[in-house]
N, C-alpha and C positions, 0 to 999 in steps of 0.2 A: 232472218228478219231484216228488211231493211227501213233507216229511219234517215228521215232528211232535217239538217241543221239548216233553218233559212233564218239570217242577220238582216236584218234591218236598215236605215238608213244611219249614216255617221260609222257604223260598227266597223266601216275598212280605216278609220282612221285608229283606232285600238294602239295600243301603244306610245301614243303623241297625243291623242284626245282629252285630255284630263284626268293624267294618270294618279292622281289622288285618288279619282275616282275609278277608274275606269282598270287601274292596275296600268303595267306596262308590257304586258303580252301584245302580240301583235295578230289580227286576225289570223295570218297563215298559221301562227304558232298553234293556237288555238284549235283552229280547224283539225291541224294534225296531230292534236291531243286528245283531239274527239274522236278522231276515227283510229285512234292506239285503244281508247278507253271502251268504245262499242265495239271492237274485237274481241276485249276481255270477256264482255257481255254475252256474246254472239252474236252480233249486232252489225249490217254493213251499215257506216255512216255514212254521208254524202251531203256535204256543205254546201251551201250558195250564199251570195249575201249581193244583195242590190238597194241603193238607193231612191228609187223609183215606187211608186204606189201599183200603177200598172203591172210592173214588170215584175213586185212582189206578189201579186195576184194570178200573172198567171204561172208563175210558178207553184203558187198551191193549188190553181188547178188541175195542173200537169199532174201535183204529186198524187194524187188520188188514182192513178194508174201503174201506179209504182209501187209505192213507200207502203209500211205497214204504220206511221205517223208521221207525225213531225215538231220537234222541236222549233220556237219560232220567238226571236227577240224583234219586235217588230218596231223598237227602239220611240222615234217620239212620235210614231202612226199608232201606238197604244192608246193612246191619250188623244183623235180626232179622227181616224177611220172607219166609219160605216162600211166604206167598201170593203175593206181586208176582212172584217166584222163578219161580215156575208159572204164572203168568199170562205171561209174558213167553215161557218155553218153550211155551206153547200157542199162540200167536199166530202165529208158524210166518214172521215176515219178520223183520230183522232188528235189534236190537237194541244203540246204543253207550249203554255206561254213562260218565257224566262228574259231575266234581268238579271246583268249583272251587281248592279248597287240595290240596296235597298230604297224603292222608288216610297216607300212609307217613312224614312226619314230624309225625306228631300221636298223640294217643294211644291204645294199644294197641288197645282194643276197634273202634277204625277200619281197623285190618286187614285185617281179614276181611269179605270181600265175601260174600256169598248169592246175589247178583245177577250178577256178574261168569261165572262157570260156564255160564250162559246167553246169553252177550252176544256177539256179535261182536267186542267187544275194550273195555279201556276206557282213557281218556286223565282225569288228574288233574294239579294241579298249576301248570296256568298260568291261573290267575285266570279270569275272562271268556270267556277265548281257549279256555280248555278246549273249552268247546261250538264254538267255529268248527273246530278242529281236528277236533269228531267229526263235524260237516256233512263236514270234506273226506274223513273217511276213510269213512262210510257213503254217499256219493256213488260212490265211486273202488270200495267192495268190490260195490255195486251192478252198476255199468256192467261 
């Protein structure tokens, strides 16, 4: 099975970003906890992260000739992206939206997802683990 972890915009700064919030991991670190944790799984993982709307787009279009899903912090394009939106709806496999903070106790405009409508489900809230949580549940809606 392979699954693609695509980061968002800000997410390369991880570790220096507001580590109150954000923890102090650093993308690489991250990344390569992900793809330790989707081995355990059976799982090939394969990270990206871009700060670009474009450039997050067509990476998920690409993944739909690859991947068997994708993991996807789509960071503050959650909250005004029509296009990722539709992009994610076209791509036709399926799609865990994840956060690292709990985007329900922060402020209000974090609310509302754009992305979530289209998504297989999404998990927020536990730091880090966020993404391993959405490896186990895009694996498990998978099989």
């Amino acid at each position: 099975m392979k699954i693609l972890v695509l980061h968002g915009p800000n997410l390369n700064l991880l570790g220096t970003r507001e580590p109150e919030i954000y923890g102090a991991m650093t993308l690489d670190d991250l990344n390569a906890r992900l793809i330790e944790e989707g081995k355990k799984m059976g799982a090939e993982v394969t990270c990206k992260q871009s700060n670009h709307e474009g450039a997050l787009i067509d990476i998920l279009q690409d993944a739909r000739l690859w991947t068997d899903g994708v993991i996807f912090n789509p960071g503050g394009y959650t909250h005004t992206s029509v296009a990722l939106r539709d992009a994610i709806a076209a791509i036709e496999i399926p799609v865990v939206e994840v956060h690292i903070s709990n985007v329900y106790a922060r402020e209000e405009f974090r609310h509302k997802s754009l992305i979530s409508p289209v998504c297989a489900g999404k998990i927020s809230g536990f730091g880090w683990y966020s993404y391993v949580l959405g490896i186990q549940a895009l694996i498990e809606s998978i099989r």
